[in-house]
BAKOLKE-665221 format. One record per residue (C-alpha): residue number from 1; residue in three letters; chain; x, y, z. Coordinates in steps of 0.001 Angstrom, whole numbers, padded with zeros to 6 digits, always signed. Each point is the difference from the previous one (the first is absolute). Layout:
// BAKOLKE-665221
@nr: NUM rest: Ala kette: A px: X py: Y pz: Z .
...
//
This chain:
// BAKOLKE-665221
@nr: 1 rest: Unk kette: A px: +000000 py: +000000 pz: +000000 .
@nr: 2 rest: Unk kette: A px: +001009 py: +003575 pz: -000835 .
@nr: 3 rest: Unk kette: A px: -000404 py: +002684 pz: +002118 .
@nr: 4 rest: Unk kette: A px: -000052 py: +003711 pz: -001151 .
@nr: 5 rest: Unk kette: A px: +000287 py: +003317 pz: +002241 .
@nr: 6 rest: Unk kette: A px: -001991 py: +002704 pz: -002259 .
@nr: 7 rest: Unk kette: A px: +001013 py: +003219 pz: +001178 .
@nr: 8 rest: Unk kette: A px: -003396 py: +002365 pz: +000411 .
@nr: 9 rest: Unk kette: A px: +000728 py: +003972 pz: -000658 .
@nr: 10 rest: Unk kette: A px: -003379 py: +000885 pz: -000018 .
@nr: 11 rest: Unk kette: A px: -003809 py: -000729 pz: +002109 .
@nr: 12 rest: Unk kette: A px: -000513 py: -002843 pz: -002472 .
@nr: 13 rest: Unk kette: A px: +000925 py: -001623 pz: -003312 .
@nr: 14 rest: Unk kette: A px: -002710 py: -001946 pz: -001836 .
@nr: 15 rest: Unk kette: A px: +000399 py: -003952 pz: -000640 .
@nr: 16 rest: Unk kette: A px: +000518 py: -000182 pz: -003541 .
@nr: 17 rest: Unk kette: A px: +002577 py: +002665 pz: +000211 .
@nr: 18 rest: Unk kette: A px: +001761 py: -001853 pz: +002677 .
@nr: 19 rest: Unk kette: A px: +000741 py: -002811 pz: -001654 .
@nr: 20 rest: Unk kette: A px: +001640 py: +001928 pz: -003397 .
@nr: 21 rest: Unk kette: A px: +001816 py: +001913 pz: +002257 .
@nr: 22 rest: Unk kette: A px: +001063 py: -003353 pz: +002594 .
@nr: 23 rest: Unk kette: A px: +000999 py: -001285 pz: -003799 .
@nr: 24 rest: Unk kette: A px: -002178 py: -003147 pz: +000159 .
@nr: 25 rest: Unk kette: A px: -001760 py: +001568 pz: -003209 .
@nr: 26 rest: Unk kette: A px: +000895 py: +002441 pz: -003105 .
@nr: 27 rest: Unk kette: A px: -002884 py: +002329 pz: +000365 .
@nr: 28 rest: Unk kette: A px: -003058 py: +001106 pz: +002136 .
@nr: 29 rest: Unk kette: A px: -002085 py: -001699 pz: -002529 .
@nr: 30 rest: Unk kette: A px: +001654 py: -002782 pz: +000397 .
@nr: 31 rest: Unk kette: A px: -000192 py: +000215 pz: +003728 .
@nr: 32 rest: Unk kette: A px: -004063 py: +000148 pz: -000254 .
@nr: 33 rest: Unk kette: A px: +000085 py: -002901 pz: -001862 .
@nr: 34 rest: Unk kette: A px: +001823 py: -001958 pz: +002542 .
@nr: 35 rest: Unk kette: A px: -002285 py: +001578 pz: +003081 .
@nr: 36 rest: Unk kette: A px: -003056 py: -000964 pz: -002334 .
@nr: 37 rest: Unk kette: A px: +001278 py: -003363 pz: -000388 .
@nr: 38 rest: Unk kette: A px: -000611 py: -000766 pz: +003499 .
@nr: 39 rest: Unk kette: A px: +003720 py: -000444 pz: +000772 .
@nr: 40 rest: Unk kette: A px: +000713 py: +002792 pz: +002075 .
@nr: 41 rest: Unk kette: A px: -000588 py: +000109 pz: +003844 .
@nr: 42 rest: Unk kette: A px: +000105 py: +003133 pz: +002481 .
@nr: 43 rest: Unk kette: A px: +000707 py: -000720 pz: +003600 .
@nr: 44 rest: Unk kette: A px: -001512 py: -004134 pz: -000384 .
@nr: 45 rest: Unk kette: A px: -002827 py: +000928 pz: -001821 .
@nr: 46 rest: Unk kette: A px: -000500 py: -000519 pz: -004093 .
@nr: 47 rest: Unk kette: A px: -000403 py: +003705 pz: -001420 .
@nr: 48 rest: Unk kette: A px: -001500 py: +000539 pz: -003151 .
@nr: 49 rest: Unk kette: A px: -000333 py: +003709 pz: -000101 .
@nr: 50 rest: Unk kette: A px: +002591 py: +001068 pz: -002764 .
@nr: 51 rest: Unk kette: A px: +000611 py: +003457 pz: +001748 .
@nr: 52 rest: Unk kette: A px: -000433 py: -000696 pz: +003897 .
@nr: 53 rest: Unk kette: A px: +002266 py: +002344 pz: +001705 .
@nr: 54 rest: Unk kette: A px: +002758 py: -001948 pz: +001736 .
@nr: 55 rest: Unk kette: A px: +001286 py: +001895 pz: +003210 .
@nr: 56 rest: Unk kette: A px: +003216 py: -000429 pz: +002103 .
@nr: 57 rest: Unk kette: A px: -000262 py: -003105 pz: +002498 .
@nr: 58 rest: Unk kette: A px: -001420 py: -002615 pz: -002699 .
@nr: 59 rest: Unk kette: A px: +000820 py: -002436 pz: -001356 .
@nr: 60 rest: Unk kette: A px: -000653 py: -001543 pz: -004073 .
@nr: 61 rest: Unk kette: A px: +000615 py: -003233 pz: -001127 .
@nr: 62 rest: Unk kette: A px: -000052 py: -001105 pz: -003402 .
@nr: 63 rest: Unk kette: A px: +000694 py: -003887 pz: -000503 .
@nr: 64 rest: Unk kette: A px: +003607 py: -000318 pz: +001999 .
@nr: 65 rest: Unk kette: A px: +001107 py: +003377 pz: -000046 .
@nr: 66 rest: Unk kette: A px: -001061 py: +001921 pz: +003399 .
@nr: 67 rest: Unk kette: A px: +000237 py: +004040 pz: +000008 .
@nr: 68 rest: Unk kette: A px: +000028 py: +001909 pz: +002796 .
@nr: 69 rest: Unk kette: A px: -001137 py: +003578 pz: -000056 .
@nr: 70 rest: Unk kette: A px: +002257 py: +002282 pz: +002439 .
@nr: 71 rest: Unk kette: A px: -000130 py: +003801 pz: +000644 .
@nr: 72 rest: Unk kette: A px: +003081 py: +001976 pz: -000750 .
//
């Protein structure tokens, strides 16, 4: 398993854009694809909402790779 620190500047960052800019995808569309998919969970739970803002202090898995969002 892989385990990612994503580094938070701001109050949130939404999911799709997480995962372009964690590099698991090439673009935010490609990032809704994969949270519409079904293959994305947010702190346990499966999350299908493309753009649900992702704050510092959670945690996103997507299949072995484990991100965890930190404040700067």
């Amino acid at each position: 398993m892989q385990e990612l620190d994503f580094e938070l500047d701001r109050d949130h960052v939404e999911l799709n854009q997480l995962l372009k800019l964690s590099g698991l995808c090439d673009s935010g569309g490609a990032g809704k694809a994969i949270v519409a998919s079904g293959a994305v969970s947010v702190d346990g739970q499966r999350e299908l909402r493309k753009t649900c803002k992702i704050h510092a202090g959670q945690t996103v898995t997507l299949g072995d790779v484990i991100i965890r969002v930190v404040a700067v």
